[in-house]
ZAMARGU-4260 file (C-alpha; in steps of 0.2 Angstrom, whole numbers, plus 5000, padded with zeros to 4 digits):
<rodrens>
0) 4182/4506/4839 | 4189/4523/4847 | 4204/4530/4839 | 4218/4536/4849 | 4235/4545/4847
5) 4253/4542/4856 | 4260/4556/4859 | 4281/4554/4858 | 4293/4569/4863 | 4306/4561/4856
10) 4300/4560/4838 | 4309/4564/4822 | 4317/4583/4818 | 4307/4596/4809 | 4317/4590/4794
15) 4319/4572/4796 | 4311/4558/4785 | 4294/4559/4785 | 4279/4552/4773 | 4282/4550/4755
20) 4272/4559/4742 | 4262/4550/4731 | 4263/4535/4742 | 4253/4518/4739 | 4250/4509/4758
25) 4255/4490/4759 | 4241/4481/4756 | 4249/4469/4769 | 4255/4481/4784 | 4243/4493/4781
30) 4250/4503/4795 | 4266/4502/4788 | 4275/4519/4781 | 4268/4520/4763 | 4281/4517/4747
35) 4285/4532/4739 | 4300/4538/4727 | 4300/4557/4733 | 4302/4561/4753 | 4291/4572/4762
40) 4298/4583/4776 | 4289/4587/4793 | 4293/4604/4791 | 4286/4606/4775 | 4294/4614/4757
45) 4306/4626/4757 | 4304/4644/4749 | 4317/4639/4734 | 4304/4623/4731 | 4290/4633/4731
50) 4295/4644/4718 | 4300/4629/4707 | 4284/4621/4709 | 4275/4640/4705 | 4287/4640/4689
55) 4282/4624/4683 | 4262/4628/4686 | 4262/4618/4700 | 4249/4628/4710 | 4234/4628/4714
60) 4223/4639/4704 | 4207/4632/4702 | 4197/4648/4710 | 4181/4648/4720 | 4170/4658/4712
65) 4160/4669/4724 | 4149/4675/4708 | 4148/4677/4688 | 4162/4679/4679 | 4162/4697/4670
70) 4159/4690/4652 | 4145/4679/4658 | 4134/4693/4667 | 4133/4704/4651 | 4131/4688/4640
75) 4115/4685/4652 | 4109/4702/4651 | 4113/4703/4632 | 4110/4691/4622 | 4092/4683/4628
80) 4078/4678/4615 | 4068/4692/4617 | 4084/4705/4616 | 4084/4696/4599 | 4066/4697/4593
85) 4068/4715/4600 | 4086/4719/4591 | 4076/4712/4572 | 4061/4726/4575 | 4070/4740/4579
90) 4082/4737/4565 | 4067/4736/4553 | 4060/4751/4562 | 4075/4760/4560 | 4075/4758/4541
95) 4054/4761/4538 | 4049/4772/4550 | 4053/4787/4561 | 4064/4789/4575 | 4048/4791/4586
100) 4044/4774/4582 | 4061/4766/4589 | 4061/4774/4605 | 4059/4755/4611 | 4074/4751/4605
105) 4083/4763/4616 | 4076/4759/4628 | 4080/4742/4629 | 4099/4747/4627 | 4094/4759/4643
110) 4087/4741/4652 | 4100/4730/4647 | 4115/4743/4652 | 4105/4744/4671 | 4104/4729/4674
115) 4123/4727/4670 | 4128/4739/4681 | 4118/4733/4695 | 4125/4713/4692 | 4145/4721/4693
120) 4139/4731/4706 | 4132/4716/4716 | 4147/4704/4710 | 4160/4718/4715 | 4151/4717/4733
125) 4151/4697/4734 | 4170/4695/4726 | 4176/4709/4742 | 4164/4698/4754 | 4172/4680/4747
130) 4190/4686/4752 | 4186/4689/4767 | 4178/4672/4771 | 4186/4663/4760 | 4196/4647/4768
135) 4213/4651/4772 | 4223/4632/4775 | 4239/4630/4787 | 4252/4625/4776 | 4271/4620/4784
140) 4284/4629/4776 | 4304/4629/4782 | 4296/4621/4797 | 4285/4636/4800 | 4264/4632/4800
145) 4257/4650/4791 | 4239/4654/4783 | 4239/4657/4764 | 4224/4659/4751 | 4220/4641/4745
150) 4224/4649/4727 | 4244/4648/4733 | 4245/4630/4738 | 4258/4619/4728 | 4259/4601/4722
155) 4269/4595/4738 | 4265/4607/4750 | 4261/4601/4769 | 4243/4603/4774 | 4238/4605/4792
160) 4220/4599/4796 | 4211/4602/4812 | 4193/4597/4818 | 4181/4608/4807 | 4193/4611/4793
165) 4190/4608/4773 | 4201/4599/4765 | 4205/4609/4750 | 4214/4599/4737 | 4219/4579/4735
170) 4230/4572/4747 | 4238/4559/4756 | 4241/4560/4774 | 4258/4563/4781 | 4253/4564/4800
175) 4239/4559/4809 | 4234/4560/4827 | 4216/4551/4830 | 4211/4560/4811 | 4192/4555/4807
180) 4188/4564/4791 | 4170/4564/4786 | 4169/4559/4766 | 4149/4561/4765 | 4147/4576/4754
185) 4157/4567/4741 | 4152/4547/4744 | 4137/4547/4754 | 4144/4538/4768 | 4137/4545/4784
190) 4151/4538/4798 | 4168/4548/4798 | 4183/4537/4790 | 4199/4537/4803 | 4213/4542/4791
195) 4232/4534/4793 | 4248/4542/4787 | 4247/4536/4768 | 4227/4535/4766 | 4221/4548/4753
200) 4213/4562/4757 | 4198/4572/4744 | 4193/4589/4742 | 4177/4592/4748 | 4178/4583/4763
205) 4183/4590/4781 | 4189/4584/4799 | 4176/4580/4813 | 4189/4573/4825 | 4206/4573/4829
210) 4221/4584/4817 | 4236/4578/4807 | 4242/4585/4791 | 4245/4580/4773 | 4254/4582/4756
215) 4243/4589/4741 | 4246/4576/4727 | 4233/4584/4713 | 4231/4605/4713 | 4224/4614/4701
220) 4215/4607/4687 | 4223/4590/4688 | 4211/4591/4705 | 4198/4598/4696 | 4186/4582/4697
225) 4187/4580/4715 | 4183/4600/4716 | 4170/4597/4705 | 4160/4587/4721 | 4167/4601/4733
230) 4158/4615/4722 | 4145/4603/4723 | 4144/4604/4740 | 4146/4624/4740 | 4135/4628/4725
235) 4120/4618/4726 | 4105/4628/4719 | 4095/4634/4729 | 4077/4632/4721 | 4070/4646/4716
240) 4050/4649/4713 | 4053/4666/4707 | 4065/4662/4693 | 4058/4646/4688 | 4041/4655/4688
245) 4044/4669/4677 | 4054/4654/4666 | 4037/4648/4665 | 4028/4662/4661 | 4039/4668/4647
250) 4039/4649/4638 | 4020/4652/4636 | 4021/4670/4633 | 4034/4664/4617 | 4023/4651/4611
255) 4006/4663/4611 | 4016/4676/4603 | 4019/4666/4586 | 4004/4665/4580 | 3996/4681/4585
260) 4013/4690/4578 | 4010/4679/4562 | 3990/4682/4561 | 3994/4701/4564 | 4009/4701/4552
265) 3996/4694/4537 | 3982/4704/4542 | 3993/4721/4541 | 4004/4717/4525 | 3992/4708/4516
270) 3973/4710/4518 | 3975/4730/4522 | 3978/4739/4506 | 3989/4752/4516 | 4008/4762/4515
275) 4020/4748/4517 | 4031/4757/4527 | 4013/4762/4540 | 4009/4742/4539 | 4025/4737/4545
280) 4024/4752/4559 | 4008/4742/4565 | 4013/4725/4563 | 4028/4729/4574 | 4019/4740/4587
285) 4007/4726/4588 | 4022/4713/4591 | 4035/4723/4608 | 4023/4726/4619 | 4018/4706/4617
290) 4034/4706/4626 | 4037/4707/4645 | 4055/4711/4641 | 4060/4721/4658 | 4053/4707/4667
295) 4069/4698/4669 | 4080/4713/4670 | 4071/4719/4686 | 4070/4703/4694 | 4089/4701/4691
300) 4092/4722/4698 | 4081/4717/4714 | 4092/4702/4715 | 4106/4711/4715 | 4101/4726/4724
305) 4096/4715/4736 | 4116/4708/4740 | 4122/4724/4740 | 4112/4728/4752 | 4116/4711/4764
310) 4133/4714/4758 | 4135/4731/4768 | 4129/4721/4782 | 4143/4708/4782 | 4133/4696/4775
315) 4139/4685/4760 | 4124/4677/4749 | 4133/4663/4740 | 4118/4660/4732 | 4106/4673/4724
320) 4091/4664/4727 | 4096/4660/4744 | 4088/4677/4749 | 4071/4673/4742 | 4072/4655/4749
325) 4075/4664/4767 | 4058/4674/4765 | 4050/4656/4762 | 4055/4649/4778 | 4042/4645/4790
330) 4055/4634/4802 | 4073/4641/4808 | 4082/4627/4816 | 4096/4634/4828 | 4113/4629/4835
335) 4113/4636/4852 | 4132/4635/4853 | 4138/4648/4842 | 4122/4656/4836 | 4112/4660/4852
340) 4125/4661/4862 | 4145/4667/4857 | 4159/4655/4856 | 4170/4659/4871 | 4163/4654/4890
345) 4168/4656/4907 | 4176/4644/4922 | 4161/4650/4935 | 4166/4636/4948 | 4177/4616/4951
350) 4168/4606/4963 | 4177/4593/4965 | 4169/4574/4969 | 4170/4559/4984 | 4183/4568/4990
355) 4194/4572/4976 | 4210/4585/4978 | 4206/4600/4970 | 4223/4605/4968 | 4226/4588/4959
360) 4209/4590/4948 | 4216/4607/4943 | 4230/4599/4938 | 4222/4587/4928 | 4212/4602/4919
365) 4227/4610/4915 | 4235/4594/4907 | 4221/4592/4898 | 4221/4607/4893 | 4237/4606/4887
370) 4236/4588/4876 | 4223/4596/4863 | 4231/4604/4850 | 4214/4613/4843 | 4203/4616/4858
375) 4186/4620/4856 | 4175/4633/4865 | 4173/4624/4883 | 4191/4617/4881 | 4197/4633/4880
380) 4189/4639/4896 | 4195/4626/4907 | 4216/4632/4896 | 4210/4650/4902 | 4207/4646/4919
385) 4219/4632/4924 | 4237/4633/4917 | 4247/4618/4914 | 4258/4613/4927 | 4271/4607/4912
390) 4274/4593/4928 | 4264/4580/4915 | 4268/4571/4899 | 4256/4565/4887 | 4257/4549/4879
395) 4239/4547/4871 | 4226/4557/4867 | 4208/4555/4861 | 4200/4570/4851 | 4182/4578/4855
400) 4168/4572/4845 | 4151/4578/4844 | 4145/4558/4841 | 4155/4553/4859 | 4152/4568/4867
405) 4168/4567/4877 | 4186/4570/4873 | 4202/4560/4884 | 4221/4559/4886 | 4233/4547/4898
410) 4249/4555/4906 | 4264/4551/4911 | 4264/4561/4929 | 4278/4570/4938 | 4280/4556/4952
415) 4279/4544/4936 | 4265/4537/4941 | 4250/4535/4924 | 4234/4540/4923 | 4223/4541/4910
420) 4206/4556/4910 | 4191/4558/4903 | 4182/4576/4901 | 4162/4575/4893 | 4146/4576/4895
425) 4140/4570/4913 | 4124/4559/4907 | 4136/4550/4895 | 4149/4547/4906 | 4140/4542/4920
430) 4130/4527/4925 | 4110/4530/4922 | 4102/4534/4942 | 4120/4541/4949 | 4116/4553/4962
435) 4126/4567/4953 | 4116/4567/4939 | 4102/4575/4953 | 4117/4590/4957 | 4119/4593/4937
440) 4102/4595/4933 | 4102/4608/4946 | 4116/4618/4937 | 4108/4613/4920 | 4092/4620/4925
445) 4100/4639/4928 | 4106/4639/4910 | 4125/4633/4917 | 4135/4621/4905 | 4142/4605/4917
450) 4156/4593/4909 | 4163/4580/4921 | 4181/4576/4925 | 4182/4558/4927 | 4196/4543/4928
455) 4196/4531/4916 | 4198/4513/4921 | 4208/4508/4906 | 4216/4512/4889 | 4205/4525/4879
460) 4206/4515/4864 | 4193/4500/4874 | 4175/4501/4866 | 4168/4502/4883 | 4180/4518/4890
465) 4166/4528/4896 | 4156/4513/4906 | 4170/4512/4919 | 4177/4529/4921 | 4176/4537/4940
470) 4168/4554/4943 | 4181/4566/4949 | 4178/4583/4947 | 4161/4596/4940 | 4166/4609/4930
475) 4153/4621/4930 | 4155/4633/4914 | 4144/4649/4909 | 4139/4653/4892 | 4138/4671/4885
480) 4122/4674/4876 | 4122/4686/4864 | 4115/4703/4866 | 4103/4701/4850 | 4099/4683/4852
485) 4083/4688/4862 | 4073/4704/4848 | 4079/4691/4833 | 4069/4676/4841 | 4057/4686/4844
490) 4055/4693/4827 | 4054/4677/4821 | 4041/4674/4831 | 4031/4688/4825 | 4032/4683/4810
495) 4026/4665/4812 | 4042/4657/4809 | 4046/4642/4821 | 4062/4642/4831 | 4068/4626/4834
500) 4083/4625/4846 | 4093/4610/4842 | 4109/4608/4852 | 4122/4593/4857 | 4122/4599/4873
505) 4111/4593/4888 | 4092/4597/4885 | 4089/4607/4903 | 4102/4617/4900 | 4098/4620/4882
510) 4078/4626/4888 | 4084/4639/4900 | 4095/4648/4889 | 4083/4648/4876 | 4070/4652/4890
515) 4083/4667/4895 | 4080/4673/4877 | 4061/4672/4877 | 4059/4656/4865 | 4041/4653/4865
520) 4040/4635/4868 | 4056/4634/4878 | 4049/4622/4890 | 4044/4611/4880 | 4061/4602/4879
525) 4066/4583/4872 | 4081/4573/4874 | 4085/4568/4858 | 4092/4551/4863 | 4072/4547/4869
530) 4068/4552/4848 | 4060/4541/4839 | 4071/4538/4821 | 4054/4534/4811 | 4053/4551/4799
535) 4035/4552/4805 | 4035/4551/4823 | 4050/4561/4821 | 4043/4576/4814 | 4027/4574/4825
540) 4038/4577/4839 | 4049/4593/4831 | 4031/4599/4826 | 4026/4597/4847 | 4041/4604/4856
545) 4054/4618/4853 | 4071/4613/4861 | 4081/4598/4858 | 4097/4592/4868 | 4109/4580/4865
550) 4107/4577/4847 | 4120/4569/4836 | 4125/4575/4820 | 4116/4561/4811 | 4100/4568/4820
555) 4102/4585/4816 | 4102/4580/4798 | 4086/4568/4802 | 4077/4582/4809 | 4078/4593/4794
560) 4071/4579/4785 | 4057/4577/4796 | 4053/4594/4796 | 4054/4594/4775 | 4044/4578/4774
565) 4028/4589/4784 | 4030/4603/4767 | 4041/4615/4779 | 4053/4624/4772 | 4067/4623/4784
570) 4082/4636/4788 | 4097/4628/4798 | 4109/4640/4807 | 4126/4634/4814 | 4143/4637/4816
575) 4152/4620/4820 | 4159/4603/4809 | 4144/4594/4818 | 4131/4605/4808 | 4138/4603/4790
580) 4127/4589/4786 | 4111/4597/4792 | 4116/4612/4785 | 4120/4603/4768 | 4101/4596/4769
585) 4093/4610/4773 | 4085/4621/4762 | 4093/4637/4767 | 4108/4633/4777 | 4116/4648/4787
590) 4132/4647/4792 | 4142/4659/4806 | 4160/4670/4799 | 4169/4662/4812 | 4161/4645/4810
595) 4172/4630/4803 | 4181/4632/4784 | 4167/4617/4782 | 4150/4626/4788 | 4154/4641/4777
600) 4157/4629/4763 | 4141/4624/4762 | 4129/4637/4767 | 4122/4646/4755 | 4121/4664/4767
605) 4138/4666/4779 | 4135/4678/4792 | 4153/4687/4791 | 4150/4697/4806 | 4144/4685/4817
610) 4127/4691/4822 | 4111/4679/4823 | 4103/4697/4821 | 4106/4700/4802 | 4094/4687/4800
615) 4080/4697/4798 | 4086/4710/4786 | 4091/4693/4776 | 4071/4689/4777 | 4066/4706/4775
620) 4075/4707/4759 | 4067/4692/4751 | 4052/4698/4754 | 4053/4714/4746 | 4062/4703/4734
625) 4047/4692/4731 | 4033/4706/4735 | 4038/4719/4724 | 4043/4706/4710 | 4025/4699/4712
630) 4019/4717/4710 | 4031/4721/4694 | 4025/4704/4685 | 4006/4709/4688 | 4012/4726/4678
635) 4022/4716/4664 | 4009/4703/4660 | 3994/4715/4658 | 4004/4722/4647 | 4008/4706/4638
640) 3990/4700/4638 | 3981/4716/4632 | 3993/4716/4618 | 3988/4699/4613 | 3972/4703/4614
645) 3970/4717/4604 | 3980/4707/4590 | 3968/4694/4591 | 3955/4708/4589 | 3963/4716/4576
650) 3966/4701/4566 | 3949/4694/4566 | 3940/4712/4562 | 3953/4716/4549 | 3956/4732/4554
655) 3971/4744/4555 | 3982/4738/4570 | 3978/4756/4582 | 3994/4760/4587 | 4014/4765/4581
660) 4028/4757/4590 | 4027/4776/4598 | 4013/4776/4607 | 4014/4758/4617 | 4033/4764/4622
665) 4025/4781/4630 | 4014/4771/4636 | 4024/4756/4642 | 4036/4768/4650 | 4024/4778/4660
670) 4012/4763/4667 | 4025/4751/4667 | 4044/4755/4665 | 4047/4769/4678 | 4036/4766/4691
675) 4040/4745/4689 | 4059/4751/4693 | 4054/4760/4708 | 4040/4747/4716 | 4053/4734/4711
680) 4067/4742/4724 | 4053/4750/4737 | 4052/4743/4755 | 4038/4728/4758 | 4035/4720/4772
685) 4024/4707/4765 | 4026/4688/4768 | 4031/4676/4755 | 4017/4668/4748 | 4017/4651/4734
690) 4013/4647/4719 | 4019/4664/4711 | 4014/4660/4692 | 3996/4657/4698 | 3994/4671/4710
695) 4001/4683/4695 | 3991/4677/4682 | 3973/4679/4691 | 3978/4697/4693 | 3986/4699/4674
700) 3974/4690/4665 | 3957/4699/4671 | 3967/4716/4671 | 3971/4711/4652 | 3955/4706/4646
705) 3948/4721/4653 | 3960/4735/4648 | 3957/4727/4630 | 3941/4727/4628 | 3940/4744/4635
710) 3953/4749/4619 | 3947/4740/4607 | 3929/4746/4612 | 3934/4766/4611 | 3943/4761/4594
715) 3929/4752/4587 | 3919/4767/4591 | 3930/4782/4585 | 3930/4773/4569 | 3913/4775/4567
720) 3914/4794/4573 | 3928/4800/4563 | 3931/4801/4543 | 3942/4807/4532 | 3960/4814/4529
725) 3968/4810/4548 | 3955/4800/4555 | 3968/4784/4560 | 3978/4798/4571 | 3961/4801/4578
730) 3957/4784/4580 | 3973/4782/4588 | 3976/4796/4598 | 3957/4789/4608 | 3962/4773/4609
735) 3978/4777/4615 | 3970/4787/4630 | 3957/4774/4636 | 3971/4761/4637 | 3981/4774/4646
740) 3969/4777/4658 | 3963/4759/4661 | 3985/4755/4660 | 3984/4768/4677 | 3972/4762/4684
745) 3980/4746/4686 | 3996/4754/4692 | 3986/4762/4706 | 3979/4746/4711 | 3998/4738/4711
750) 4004/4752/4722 | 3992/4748/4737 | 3995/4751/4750 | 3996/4770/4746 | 4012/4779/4754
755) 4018/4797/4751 | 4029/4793/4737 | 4017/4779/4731 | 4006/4793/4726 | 4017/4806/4719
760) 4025/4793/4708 | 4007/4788/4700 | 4002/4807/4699 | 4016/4810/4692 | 4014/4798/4678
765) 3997/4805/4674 | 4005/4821/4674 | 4017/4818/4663 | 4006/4811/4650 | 3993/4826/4651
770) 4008/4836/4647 | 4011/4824/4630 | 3994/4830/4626 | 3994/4847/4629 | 4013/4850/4621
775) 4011/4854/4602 | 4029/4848/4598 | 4025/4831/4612 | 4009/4830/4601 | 4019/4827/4585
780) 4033/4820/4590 | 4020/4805/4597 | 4007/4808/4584 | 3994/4812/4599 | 3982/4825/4595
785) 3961/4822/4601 | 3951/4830/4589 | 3935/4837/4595 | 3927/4834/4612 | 3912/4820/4611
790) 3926/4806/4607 | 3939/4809/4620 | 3926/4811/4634 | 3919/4795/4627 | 3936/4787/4630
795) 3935/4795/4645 | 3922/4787/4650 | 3925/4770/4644 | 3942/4769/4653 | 3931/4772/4670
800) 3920/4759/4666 | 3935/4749/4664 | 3941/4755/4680 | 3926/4752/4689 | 3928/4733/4682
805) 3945/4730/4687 | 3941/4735/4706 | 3928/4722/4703 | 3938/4707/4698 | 3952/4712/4708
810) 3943/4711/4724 | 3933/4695/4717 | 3951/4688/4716 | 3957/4693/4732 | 3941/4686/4744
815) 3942/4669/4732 | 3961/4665/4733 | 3964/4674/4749 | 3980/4664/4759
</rodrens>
């Protein structure tokens, strides 16, 4: 049943009696004033109350976390298992063996201080961005209405609510004029619940329909279970391929590691007869480079770069992952209302109907006008353009819904005579064939927004309001497009990402903006009520046509489920009460700055400045998130499986493990570590591609096998060339160049496409470890030194072989598993 409100001048004082806190309805006369022991005012608490309440803790401090607390980002980043394993060796180290050979330990510090800095850094940027969108409720105070942080409400305090507000704390409702509240982010239940003075009122929901106001019964902690379904709603992880990918990788990398660190820790300590304090060396330089330890801290630095970067865009990423998740999408569905277009429109022309007065249709507008306390965007129009007369007098009202389409009030005329209006949607006010629906589509067709002034026949609290009501008046409005709407559309299009268009206003209209904007597809347009509701059909039509009118909020979220149920991974943008629950669905929600308190609440990316075009540098900055971590991981996990190898090899020749804890961290740091934080954070303009664990591994694990055979196969061979007094530091110092070479080799193949600085950075790697060997103090400090000629160009030589075998399999790869 439609909800209406009486409007009566002669009401109670600002400070008069009002609803009682705490109150319990009659279960008899439910519509009855609610018992209660402790008054409410209209006009709210006074200061003095106030500050009693804040002395007493009565207040509301329960913050909304925009990010990590402090504490928990350097617990992350300090104290992970491999930090752990790490910490045990290089204290060993530090008590057997040189400094030289607990360089990794340091740099590990190095890594883990990064990748704190960066996390502060991003969380310093996304606190600054919260205050700015945070919600800020209308409280009533000494009879004044003023905005405050949700952090400085009181138990007591009067809550004003408007269509698209959040309710922020529990409540009961104190004043209530046609206030439907929609409870299904906490409940489930899709239909909005009509709210009375004395119903309760939980955090987490928000108003579709209709205002009133109510008194906070439970703030802070005492709220803190309904909050918990509110955060819920805001929080909601967003999955994330990356991070559970590299989870998965670094289970398996733990559990290989165990027995090939216990078979190497045996073979060294036990089977060879060597110095102790040499075998532990071994056994540990055999064991870090098993780990991909700066795996995780780049992925959380690119992360975090990454919001730093949206941040100086105005752009708030309330989830980290969202950003990845953005560069995933293949389908943007987009409010027109808000997102293609801007909020405010334009009065462009009034043709009035069968003869109507204009001078008496304008003053209707204006009356209209008038009665709605919170007008939305075409309301406010039709306020600009025709003043109220303040000849009229409301006496009921009926709020705007997106379900109805139409909003209503009756008045009390000056001549006191009584009429009663309705202002909507022409093809749902008016009969199905009427010959103005000809003169609308006409208008509709040149982009132009129509709502119809018509004259109810009877109360607006009748079911059946709408199916009598007599046209009266056009009103023609024209919608502002946004300057940007048109190069981001089409950026998506280039980047094979569907658009779909899916507004509640009417279809023809909807296609010729969108057509304005050069939506490819924009003539392809469906009425939403002519949709089918089975998912299948559903998304077969979504998949057929780009631009959908007239969809309810219920279909909105259908849609996004149609889409997901044919594997798309869908992006909803809106800035309205009406796109909450499709936003909620969605996988990526994207939500306007000046949107509704309850659209930003559950998007995971808010667009602070208000511009559809930062879109793209939110995708662009997943992908350079996911491309360059692809490239990083392919680095780390060679790393991993070559050392694995070579233990494996070690263990079963019984042989010297070939190298100190030195050499892999020279090593590590200059095929890895450096240039991994520079490719991490470098522009890439790749698409987003699945199944991240697989596409890594078929790079990593050939790359791996290959660099340790090549190693293993110049040791092997150096054994049997050199003898005597300082032959391991020969063996060594060969083995250590053919993995070297075969090590850059990969990193040249990783930092395809070549650029400028892409070649500089590897030439300068390769420079930097000529000068280790050409140094005599670099040569002792990392116990480098070839001996002779025919075994270092033998390693030479091996390592191109190597090379020659990785461009091989890397191509192999790349024609088989090409996407």
């Amino acid at each position: 049943m439609t909800q209406r409100a009486r409007i009566d001048t002669d009401g109670p004082e600002p400070d008069g009696p009002g609803i009682d806190a705490g109150a319990e309805l009659d279960p008899v006369h439910p519509m009855k004033p609610p018992r209660s022991a402790v008054a409410v005012r209209t006009g709210g608490l006074t200061t003095a109350e106030v500050a009693e309440r804040v002395a007493r803790g009565e207040v509301n401090d329960v913050p909304v976390r925009s990010s990590r607390a402090t504490t928990e980002i350097i617990r992350a980043n300090v104290f992970t298992r491999f930090n752990a394993i790490i910490g045990v060796l290089w204290a060993i180290m530090l008590l057997v063996a040189p400094i030289q050979d607990s360089l990794f330990g340091f740099v590990i510090i190095a890594n883990t201080g990064i990748g704190i800095i960066q996390e502060l850094r991003a969380k310093r940027t996304l606190d600054g961005l919260a205050v700015i969108g945070e919600a800020r409720p209308t409280v009533r105070r000494d009879g004044v209405a003023a905005e405050i942080s949700t952090s400085e409400i009181v138990l007591g305090d009067l809550v004003e609510l408007g269509p698209g507000d959040k309710v922020v704390v529990d409540g009961e409702v104190a004043e209530a004029d046609s206030l439907e509240i929609d409870e299904s982010l906490l409940t489930g239940e899709a239909d909005p619940v009509v709210k009375h003075p004395g119903d309760p009122v939980m955090s987490g929901s928000f108003v579709v329909a209709g205002g009133g106001a109510f008194t906070a019964t439970k703030v802070g902690r005492e709220a803190y279970a309904a909050q918990l379904a509110e955060e819920a709603s805001r929080f909601t992880l967003v999955h994330s391929e990356l991070r559970s990918g590299i989870s998965t990788i670094l289970k398996y990398v733990t559990w290989m590691m165990i027995p090939t660190a216990t078979g190497l820790i045996i073979s060294q300590l036990v089977v060879k007869d060597n110095n102790f304090n040499d075998s532990v060396a071994r056994t540990v330089g055999g064991i870090v480079p098993m780990i991909p330890e700066g795996l995780v801290l780049l992925t959380s630095v690119a992360f975090a770069i990454g919001v730093i970067r949206l941040g100086r865009k105005q752009c708030l990423v309330q989830e980290l992952p969202a950003i990845e998740g953005l560069a995933r999408v293949d389908v943007v569905c987009l409010d027109k209302t808000g997102t293609l277009t801007e909020g405010g429109m334009d009065v462009t022309e009034l043709r009035a109907l069968d003869g109507a007065d204009e001078t008496y249709v304008r003053k209707v507008l204006g009356a209209l006008g008038e009665s709605d306390r919170r007008p939305n965007a075409s309301l406010q129009a039709i306020i600009d353009a025709y003043p109220d007369s303040e000849e009229w007098r409301c006496t009921e009202s009926l709020p705007f819904s997106s379900a109805r389409k139409y909003s209503g009030a009756a008045f009390s005329e000056g001549d006191g005579n009584r009429s009663a209006w309705l202002l909507g949607a022409p093809d749902v006010l008016l009969r199905a064939g009427d010959a103005t629906l000809g003169e609308i589509e006409q208008l509709n067709e040149q982009g132009l927004r129509v709502l119809l002034l018509a004259r109810a026949a009877g109360d607006l609290d009748a079911t059946d309001v709408a199916a009598g009501a007599r046209p009266t008046a056009l009103v023609v409005l024209e919608q502002r497009l946004r300057p940007d709407a048109s190069d981001t559309l089409a950026y998506f299009a280039d980047q094979n990402v569907a658009a779909k268009v899916i507004s509640g206003d009417n279809a023809v209209s909807v296609s010729a903006v969108a057509g304005k904007l050069g939506l490819p597809g924009a003539q392809n347009t469906v009425d939403a009520r002519q949709l089918p509701t089975e998912q299948e059909e559903m998304a077969q039509a979504l998949d057929s046509n780009s631009v959908f009118g007239r969809v309810t909020p219920q279909q909105k979220r259908d849609m996004v489920g149609a889409l997901q149920s044919r594997g798309h991974t869908v992006a909803m943008t809106g800035d309205g009460v009406n796109d909450v629950l499709a936003l909620k669905d969605a996988d990526i929600g994207v939500s306007m700055g000046s949107g509704s308190e309850a659209t930003r609440a559950v998007a995971q990316i808010v667009l602070l400045n208000n511009s559809f075009a930062t879109l793209p540098s939110v995708v662009a900055e997943g992908r350079r998130v996911i491309g360059n971590i692809t490239r990083v991981a392919t680095l780390f996990l060679t790393k991993t499986v070559y050392s694995v190898l070579l233990a494996v090899l070690v263990v079963c020749s019984q042989v010297e493990y070939p190298f100190l804890p030195r050499h892999l961290t020279l090593l590590s740091t200059l095929t890895i570590g450096v240039p991994a934080f520079f490719l991490a954070l470098a522009p890439n303009k790749e698409r987003a591609r699945p199944h991240f664990v697989r596409r890594v591994m078929r790079y990593a694990i050939p790359a791996g096998v290959i660099a340790a055979a090549a190693t293993f196969a110049t040791y092997l061979l150096a054994r049997s060339h050199y003898s005597g007094p300082g032959a391991l530091d020969a063996e060594t110092s060969a083995a250590t160049l053919t993995l070297f070479l075969v090590s850059m080799w990969v990193l040249a193949i990783i930092a395809r496409p070549y650029t400028w600085w892409r070649v500089c950075l590897v030439a300068t790697m390769g420079g930097a470890f000529l000068i280790v060997l050409i140094v005599p103090w670099l040569q002792d400090f990392f116990a480098l030194k070839l001996v002779g000629t025919t075994m270092p160009w033998a390693a030479v030589a091996i390592a191109a072989a190597g090379a020659a075998l990785l461009e091989v399999a890397w191509r192999w790869v790349d024609r088989r598993f090409a996407a």
